[in-house]
N, C-alpha and C positions, 0 to 999 in steps of 0.2 A: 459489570464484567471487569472491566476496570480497576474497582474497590478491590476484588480478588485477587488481583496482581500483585498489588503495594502490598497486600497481608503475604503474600504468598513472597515477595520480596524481604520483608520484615522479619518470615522467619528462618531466611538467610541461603535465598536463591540470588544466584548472582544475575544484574539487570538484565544481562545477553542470553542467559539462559531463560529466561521468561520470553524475551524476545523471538528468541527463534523457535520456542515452544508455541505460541503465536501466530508464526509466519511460515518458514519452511517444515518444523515439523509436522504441524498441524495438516499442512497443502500432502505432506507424503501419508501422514494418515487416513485421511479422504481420497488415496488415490492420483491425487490430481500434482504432485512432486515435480513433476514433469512440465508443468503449467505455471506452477504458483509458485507462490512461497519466498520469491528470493528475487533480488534485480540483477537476473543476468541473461545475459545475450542468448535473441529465441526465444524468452518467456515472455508470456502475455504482460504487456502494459499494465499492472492493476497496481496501486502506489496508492497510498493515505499520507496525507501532507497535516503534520502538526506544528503547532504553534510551538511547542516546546517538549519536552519529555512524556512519549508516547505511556509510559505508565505511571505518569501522574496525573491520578481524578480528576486534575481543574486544568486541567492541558486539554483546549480544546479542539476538537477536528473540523480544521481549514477547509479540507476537501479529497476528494476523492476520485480516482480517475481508476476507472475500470475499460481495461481494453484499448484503452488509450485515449477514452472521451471522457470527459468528467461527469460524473454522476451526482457526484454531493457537490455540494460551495456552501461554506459558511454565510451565514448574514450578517455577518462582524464586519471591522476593519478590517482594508486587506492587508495581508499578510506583506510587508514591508520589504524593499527588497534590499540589499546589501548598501547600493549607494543612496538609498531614503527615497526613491520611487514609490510607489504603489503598483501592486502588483494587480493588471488588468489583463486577463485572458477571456477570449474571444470565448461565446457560445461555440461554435464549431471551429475546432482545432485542425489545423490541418495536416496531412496523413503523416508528413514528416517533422518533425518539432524536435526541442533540445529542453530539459527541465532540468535550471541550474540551481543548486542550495547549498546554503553555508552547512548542511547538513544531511548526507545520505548513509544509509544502513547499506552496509557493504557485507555480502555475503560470507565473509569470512566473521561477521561481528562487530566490527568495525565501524563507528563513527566519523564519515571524513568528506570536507566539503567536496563538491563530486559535478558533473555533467551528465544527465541520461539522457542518451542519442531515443525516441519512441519513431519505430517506423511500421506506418499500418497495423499500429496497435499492439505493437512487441517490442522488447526491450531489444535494441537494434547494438547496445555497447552503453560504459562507465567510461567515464572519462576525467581526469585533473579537471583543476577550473583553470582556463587561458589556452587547453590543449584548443589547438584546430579540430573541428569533427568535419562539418559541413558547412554548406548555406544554408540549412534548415535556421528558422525561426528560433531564436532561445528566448524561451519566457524564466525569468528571475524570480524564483519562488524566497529572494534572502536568507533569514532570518531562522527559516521552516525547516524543519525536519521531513524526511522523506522514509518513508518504511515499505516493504512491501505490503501489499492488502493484506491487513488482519483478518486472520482465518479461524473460526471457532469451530471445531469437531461435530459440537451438542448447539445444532442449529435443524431448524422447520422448513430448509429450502426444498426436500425432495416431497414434501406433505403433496405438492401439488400436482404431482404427476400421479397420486392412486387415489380411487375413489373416495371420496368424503367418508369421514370411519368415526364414531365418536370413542375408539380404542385407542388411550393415548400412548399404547406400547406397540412401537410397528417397525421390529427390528429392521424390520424386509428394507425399509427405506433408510439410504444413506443420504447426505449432503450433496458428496461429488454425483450421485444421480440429478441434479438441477445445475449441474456448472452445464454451461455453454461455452465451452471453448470458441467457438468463432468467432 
């Protein structure tokens, strides 16, 4: 998927516009615009934390937080935070949290280190880094880049809501039929 990006980069899309083809346009293609796509206040929690440049091949995925629980975690190092901590987040995250990095993908396109306020599982606010938000918990993601959940249009999520079919052409099913919004 990936590899497609860089070709797709190389023959002279610009980084952001792959990006948001990606992320928010993808989410408003599936319907689901409204949910996904983008980290802004009201939308669902769902963020992919990278080690480095989300459309470079050997840039690996840190992890993964859907809804506002984490779903993936690398089995690497962890992800290093700004003042040379190691970054150790809890199995069960608590409902209110702060997810700080030297690098967030800001709606507009924009790469800029950032604070996301997550409350019960939705993007609750962006914030400076040193702004005051709350007493919530802030886990120091350093180093990582933050995006919103990468969304791919041509994905097999809806396959399992219709009968088993050995027909690999089944317009009838989209993607956003398998989102869970809750």
């Amino acid at each position: 998927f990936v590899d497609r990006l860089s070709s797709i980069i190389d023959d002279g899309v610009e980084p952001d516009d792959v990006l948001r083809a990606i992320t928010r346009h993808a989410a408003e293609i599936v319907g689901a615009g409204d949910l996904l796509g983008s980290i802004v206040s009201g939308k669902r929690a769902d963020l992919a934390v990278f080690a480095g440049d989300p459309l470079d091949p050997s840039t690996p995925t840190r992890m993964v937080i859907s809804g506002g629980e984490i779903t993936y975690e690398a089995e690497v190092e962890p992800v290093l935070a700004l003042q040379g901590e190691a970054l150790a987040l809890p199995d069960d995250l608590p409902e209110v949290y702060i997810v700080k990095a030297a690098g967030v993908l800001l709606p507009g396109g924009q790469i800029k280190p950032a604070q996301i306020l997550i409350e019960n599982g939705r993007i609750g606010g962006i914030f400076e880094l040193g702004e005051t938000i709350s007493q919530a918990k802030i886990f120091d993601l350093g180093v990582a880049l933050v995006t919103p959940g990468l969304i791919s249009a041509h994905v097999n999520l809806g396959q399992s809501l219709t009968a088993e079919t050995d027909d690999p052409f089944t317009p009838e099913i989209r993607a956003a039929d398998a989102l869970d919004p809750a």
